[in-house]
C-alpha positions in Angstrom: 0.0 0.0 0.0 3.0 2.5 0.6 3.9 2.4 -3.3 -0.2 3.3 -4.1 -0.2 6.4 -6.2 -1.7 9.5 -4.3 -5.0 10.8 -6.2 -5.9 7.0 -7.0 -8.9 5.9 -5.5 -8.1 2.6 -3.5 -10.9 -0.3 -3.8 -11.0 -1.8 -0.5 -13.1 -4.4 -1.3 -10.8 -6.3 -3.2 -8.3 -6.8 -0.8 -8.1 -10.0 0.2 -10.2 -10.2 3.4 -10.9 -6.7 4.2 -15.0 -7.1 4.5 -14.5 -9.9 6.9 -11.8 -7.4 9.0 -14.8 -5.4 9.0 -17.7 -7.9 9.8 -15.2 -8.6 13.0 -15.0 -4.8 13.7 -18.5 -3.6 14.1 -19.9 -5.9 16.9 -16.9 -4.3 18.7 -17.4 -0.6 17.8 -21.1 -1.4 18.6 -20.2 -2.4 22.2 -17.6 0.1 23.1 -20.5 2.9 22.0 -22.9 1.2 23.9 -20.8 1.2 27.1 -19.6 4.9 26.8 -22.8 6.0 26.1 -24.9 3.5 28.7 -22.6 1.4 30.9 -19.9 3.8 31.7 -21.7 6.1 34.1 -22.8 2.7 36.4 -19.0 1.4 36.0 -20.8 -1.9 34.6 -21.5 -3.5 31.6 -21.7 -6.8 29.1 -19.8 -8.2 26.0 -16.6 -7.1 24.4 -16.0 -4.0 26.3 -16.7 -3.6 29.6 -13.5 -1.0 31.0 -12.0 2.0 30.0 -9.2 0.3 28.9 -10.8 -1.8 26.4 -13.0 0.8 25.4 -9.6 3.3 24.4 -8.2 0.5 22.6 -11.5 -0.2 19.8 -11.2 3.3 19.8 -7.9 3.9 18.5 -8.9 1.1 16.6 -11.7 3.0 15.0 -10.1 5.9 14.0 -6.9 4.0 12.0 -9.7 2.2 10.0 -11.6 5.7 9.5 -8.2 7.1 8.7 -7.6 4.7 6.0 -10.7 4.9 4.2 -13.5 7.7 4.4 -16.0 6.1 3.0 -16.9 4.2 6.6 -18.2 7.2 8.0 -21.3 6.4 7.0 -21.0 2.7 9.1 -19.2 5.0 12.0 -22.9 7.5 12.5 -25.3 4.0 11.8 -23.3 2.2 14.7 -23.0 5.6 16.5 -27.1 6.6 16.1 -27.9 3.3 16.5 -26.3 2.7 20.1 -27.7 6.1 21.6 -30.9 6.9 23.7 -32.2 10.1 23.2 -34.1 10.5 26.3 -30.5 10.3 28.0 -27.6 12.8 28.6 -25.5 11.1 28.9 -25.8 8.7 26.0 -26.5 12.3 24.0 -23.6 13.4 24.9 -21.3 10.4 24.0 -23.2 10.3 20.6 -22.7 14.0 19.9 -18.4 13.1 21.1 -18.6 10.2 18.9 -19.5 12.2 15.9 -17.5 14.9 16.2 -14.0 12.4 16.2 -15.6 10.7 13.0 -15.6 13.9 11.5 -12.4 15.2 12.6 -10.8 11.9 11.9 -12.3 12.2 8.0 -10.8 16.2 8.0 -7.6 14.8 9.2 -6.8 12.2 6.8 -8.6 14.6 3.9 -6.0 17.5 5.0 -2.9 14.9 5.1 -3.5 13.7 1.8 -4.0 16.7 0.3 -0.7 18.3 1.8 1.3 15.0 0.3 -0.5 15.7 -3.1 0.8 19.2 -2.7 4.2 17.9 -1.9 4.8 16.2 -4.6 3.4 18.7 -7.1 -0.1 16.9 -8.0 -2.3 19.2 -9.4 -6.4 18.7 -9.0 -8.6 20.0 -11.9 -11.1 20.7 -8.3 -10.5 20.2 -4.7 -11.4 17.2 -3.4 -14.7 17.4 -1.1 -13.7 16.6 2.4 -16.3 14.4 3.3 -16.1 11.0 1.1 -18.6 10.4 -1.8 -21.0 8.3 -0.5 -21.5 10.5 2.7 -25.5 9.6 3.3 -26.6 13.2 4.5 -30.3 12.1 4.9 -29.5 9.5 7.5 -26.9 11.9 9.1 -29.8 14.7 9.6 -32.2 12.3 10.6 -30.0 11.5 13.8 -29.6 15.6 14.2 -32.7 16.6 13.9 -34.1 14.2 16.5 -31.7 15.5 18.6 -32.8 18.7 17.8 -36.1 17.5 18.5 -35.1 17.2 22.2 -37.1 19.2 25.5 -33.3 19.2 26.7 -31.5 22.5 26.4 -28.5 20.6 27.4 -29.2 18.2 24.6 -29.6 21.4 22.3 -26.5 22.7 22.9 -23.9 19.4 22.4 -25.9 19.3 18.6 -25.3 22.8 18.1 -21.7 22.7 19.4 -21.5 19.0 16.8 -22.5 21.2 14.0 -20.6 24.6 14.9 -17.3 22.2 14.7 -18.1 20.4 11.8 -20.1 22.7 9.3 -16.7 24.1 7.6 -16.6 20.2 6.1 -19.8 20.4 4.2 -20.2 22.2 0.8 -22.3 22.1 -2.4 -25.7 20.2 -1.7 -24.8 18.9 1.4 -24.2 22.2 2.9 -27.2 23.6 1.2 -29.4 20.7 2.6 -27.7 20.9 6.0 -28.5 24.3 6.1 -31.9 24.6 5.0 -33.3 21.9 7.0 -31.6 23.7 9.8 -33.3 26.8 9.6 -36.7 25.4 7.9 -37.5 23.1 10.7 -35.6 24.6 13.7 -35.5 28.4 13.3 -37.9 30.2 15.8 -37.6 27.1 18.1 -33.7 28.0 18.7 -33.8 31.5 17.8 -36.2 32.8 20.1 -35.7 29.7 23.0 -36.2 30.9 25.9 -32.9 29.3 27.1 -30.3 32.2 26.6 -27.4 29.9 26.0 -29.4 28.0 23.3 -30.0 31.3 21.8 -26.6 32.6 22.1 -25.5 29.5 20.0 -27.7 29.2 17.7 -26.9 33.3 16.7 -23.2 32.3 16.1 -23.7 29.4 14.1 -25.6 32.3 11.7 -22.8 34.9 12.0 -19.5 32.8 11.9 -20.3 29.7 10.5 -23.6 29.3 7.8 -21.4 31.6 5.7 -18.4 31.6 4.3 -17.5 34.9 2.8 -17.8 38.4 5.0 -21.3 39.6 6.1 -20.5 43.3 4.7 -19.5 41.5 1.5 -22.5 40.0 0.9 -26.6 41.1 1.0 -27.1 40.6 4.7 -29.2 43.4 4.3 -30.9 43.1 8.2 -27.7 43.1 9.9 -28.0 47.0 10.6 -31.1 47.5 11.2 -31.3 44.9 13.9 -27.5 46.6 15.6 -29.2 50.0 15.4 -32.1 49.2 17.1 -31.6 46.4 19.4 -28.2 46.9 20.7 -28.1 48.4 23.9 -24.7 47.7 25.3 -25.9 46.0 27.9 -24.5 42.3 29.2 -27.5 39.9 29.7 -27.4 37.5 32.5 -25.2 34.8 30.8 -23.0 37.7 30.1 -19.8 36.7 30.8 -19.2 37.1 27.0 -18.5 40.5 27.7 -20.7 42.7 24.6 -19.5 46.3 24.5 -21.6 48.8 23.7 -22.3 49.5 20.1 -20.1 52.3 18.0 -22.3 54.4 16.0 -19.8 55.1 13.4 -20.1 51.3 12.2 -21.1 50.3 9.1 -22.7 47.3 8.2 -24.0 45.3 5.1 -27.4 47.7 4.1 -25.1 51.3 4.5 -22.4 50.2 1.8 -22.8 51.1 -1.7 -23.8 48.5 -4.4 -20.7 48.7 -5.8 -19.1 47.8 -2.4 -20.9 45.0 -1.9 -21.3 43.8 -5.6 -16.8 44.0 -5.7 -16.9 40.6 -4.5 -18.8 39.2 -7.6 -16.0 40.8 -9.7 -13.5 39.0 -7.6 -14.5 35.6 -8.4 -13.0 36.0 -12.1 -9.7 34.9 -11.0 -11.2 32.5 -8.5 -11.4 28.8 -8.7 -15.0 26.9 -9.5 -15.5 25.4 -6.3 -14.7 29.8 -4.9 -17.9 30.6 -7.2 -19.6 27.8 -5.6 -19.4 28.8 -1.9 -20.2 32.8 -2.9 -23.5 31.8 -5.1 -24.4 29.1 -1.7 -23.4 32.0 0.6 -25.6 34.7 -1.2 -29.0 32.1 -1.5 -28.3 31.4 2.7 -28.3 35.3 2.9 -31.9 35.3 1.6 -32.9 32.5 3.7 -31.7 34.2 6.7 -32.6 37.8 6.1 -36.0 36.5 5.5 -36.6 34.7 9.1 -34.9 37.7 10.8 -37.4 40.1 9.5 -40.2 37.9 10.4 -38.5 38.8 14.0 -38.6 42.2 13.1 -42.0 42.6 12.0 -43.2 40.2 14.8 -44.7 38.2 12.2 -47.9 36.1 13.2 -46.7 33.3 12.2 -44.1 32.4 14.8 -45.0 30.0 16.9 -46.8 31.8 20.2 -44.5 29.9 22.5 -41.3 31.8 21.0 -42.6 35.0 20.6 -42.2 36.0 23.7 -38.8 35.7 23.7 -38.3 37.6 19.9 -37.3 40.9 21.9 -34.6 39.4 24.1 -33.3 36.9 21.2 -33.0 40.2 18.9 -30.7 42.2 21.6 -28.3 39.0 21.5 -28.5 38.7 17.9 -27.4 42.9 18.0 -25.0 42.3 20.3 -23.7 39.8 18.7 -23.6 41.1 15.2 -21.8 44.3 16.8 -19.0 42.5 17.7 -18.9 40.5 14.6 -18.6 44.0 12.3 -16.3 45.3 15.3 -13.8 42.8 14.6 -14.2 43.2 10.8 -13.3 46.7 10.6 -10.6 46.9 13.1 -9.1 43.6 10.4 -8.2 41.8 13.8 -8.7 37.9 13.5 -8.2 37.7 17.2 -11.9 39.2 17.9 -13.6 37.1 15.8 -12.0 33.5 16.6 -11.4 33.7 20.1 -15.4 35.3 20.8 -17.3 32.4 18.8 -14.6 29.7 19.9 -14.9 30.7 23.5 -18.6 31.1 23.8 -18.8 27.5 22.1 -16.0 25.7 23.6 -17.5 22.8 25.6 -14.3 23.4 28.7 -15.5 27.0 28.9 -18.6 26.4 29.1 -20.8 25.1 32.4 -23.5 23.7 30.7 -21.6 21.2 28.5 -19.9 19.6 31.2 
């Protein structure tokens, strides 16, 4: 396997006992979830894996086979989803741990091979999509959005951490799809919860991470109206985040000219396909999210009646947070940008994911 040529696709089914290697793996995998996720908390347990030990060691397991061949991720969140109990914490939060090392197990062999194509000169006619091609996104967002689903804040807020972490490795339908269901089935419930927290997240999965290009580049076109009337400076309860008051010489996305915003079009001549790709995904998720806000903002009817009482106090966070967003922007300092959405989602930082 060392002398395989990079960029080759390998076909690990016709090596010479590989399926059986598998067929041997997954009752094992299967039993090590089960007993993080159900047995570990009572220090008890039945079949293969029944210590910490044991468990460690079909985990390291899991992630060389992952490693080696992408395409099991889809095997990885069947066993995963399939060993879980929803109406559990602590079975939640093992799936939710489990799936985010699948992921970055899949990102970290992706990024490896592309850095040894790059080595040795290998040029791709597009960049290979870091999930593998056979990634089943409707079975994926079926375990999501049951976890969505869930009365739990706590539950709420491991599945928006999962997706905050993993959302930069979706693109083209998948991200679309991810996306959309995301906001079509789940908006005004995690907008406008009345957990602050659950709020808080859900708001900086729409600023930082549902789009890719910058907010003043693109027709975000609610982002200052919502700053210039709902941010009051103040720090809400779960402010430990720290929001400073707004500047009133900001500008944000509906103040710039047209030809501001439209420059970034004009970039994308010199850009690569898959470049065009994210902008033209980025501008339709613009629409989509410009149109729920407003809904806020007009205190549309149709939000469900449980949530609207909570559409003021979710719009002062969403100001707030947008503030800081366009504050870091304009003063061109990476620093504010990473280290206020990584902090605020960071499960060691944060109480309630502990």
């Amino acid at each position: 396997m060392q002398n395989f040529p990079l960029g080759r696709e390998v076909v690990w089914g016709v090596i010479p006992a590989y399926d059986l290697l598998l067929e041997c793996f997954w009752p094992l995998l299967r039993s090590a979830l089960w007993w993080d996720g159900i047995c570990s908390q009572f220090d008890t347990g039945k079949g293969w894996v029944t210590s910490q030990h044991s468990y460690t060691r079909v985990k390291l397991t899991a992630r060389a086979l992952l490693q080696s061949n992408a395409k099991l991720l889809n095997k990885y969140i069947e066993h995963t989803y399939e060993n879980t109990n929803i109406y559990s914490l602590w079975s939640v939060d093992s799936c939710v741990e489990h799936m985010s090392l699948w992921f970055v197990t899949v990102g970290e062999a992706h990024e490896e091979k592309m850095k040894k194509l790059k080595e040795l000169n290998v040029k791709l006619k597009r960049k290979k999509e870091r999930l593998p091609d056979n990634f089943d996104f409707e079975y994926y967002w079926f375990g999501i959005e049951n976890m969505l689903a869930s009365d739990l804040f706590q539950v709420l807020l491991k599945v928006m951490s999962l997706l905050y972490n993993t959302l930069d490795m979706f693109s083209g339908q998948n991200r679309i799809n991810l996306v959309t269901n995301l906001m079509l089935s789940n908006f005004f419930n995690l907008f406008c919860h009345w957990c602050p927290e659950v709020r808080t997240y859900f708001q900086l999965l729409l600023i930082y991470k549902l789009l890719r290009a910058e907010r003043q580049n693109l027709p975000c076109f609610t982002d200052g109206k919502v700053v210039r009337e709902y941010n009051t400076g103040i720090s809400h309860k779960s402010g430990r985040f720290g929001l400073q008051k707004a500047n009133n010489s900001m500008t944000y996305t509906d103040e710039r000219s047209f030809e501001r915003r439209m420059a970034v079009f004009d970039a994308t001549a010199n850009s690569s396909e898959q470049d065009d790709e994210h902008l033209l995904i980025d501008i339709m998720l613009c629409s989509k999210i410009d149109s729920y806000v407003r809904m806020c903002l007009e205190n549309d009817p149709s939000i469900p009646e449980q949530n609207r009482v909570y559409v003021n106090p979710a719009l002062v966070q969403y100001a707030n947070l947008l503030e800081k967003y366009y504050s870091g922007i304009n003063s061109k300092s990476n620093e504010t940008l990473v280290t206020l959405a990584h902090r605020m989602i960071e499960s060691s930082t944060n109480p309630y994911l502990n």
